[in-house]
C-alpha positions as CSV (number, residue, x, y, z in Angstrom):
1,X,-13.3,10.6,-0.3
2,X,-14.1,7.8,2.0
3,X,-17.8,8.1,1.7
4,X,-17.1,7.5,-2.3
5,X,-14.8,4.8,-1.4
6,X,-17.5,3.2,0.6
7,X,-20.2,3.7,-2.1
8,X,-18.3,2.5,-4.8
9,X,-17.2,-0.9,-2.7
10,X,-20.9,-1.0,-2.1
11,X,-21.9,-0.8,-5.3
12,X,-19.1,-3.6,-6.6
13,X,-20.2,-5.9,-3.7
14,X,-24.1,-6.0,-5.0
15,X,-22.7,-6.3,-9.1
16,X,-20.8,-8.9,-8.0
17,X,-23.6,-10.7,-6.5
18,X,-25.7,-10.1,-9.8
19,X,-23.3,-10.6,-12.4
20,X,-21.7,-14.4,-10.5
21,X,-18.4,-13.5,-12.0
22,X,-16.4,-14.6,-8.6
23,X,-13.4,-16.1,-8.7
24,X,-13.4,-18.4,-5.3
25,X,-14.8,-17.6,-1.8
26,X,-15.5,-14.6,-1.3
27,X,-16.6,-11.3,-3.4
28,X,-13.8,-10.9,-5.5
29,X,-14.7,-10.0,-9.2
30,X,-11.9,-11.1,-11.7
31,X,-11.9,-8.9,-15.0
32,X,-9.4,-10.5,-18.0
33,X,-7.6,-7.9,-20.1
34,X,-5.0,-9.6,-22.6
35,X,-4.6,-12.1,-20.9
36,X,-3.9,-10.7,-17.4
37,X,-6.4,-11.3,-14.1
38,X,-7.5,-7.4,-12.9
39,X,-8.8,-8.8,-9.4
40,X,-11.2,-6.4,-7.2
41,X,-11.2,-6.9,-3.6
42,X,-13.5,-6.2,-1.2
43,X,-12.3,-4.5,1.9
44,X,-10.8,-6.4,4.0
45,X,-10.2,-9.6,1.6
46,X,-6.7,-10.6,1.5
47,X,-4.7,-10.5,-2.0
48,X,-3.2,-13.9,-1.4
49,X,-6.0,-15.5,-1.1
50,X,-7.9,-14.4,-4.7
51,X,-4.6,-13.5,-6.4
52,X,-1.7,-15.2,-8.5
53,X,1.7,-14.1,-9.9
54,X,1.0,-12.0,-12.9
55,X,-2.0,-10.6,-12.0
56,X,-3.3,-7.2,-10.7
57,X,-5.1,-6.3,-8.0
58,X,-7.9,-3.6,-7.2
59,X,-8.7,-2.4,-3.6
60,X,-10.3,0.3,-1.8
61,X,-9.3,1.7,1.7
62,X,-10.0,5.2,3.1
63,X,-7.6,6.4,0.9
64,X,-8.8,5.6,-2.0
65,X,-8.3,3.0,-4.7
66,X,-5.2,1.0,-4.6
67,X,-3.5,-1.0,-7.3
68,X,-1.4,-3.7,-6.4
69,X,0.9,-5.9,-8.9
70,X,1.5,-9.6,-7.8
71,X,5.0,-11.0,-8.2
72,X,6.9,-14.2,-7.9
73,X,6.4,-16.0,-4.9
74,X,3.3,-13.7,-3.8
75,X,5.5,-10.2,-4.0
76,X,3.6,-7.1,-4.5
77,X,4.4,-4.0,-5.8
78,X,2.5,-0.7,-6.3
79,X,2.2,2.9,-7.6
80,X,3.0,5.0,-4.7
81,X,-0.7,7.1,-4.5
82,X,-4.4,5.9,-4.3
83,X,-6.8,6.7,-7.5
84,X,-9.7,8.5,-6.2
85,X,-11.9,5.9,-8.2
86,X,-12.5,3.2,-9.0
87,X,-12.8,4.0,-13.0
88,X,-9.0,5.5,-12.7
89,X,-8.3,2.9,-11.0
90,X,-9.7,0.0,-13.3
91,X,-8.6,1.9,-16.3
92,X,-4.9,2.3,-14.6
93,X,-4.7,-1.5,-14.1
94,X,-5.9,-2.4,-17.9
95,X,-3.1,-0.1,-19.4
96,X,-0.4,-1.9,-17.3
97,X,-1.7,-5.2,-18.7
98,X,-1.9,-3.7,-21.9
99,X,2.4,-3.5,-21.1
100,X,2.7,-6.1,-19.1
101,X,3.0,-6.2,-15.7
């Protein structure tokens, strides 16, 4: 699981690189689904920093794939397990917006 983690963080890190769809410093890639920022993080990059209320946020630790919801005033809220990818996980985040988050 962490090796896939790892790979898949890897392999975000070098799209985000060739695709320039960054949203500030760092690597964060910003995907819009009706109307609603999905934000993926890098390890280690802090949600405050790339994220806003409203939107949604992807990361990956050694337990997998986390999504996390951003509320007023910076709260954050999320499902209480990890998504073993990062397709479950992307795909998780895009239905939410599809209701709202």
């Amino acid at each position: 699981m962490m090796l896939q983690c790892a790979k898949e963080c890897k392999f975000i890190f070098v799209m985000c690189g060739i695709t320039g769809v960054n949203k500030g410093a760092g690597m964060a890639k910003v995907i819009k689904h009706r109307r609603v920022n999905i934000v993926v993080l890098e390890q280690g990059e802090p949600i405050a920093a790339h994220c806003g209320e409203g939107d949604i946020a992807i990361l990956c630790n050694a337990e997998g794939w986390w999504i996390k919801f951003i509320g007023a005033g910076g709260h954050i809220d999320c499902y209480g397990d990890p998504y073993p990818s990062y397709n479950e996980a992307l795909w998780s985040a895009k239905a939410a917006a599809e209701f709202g988050t």
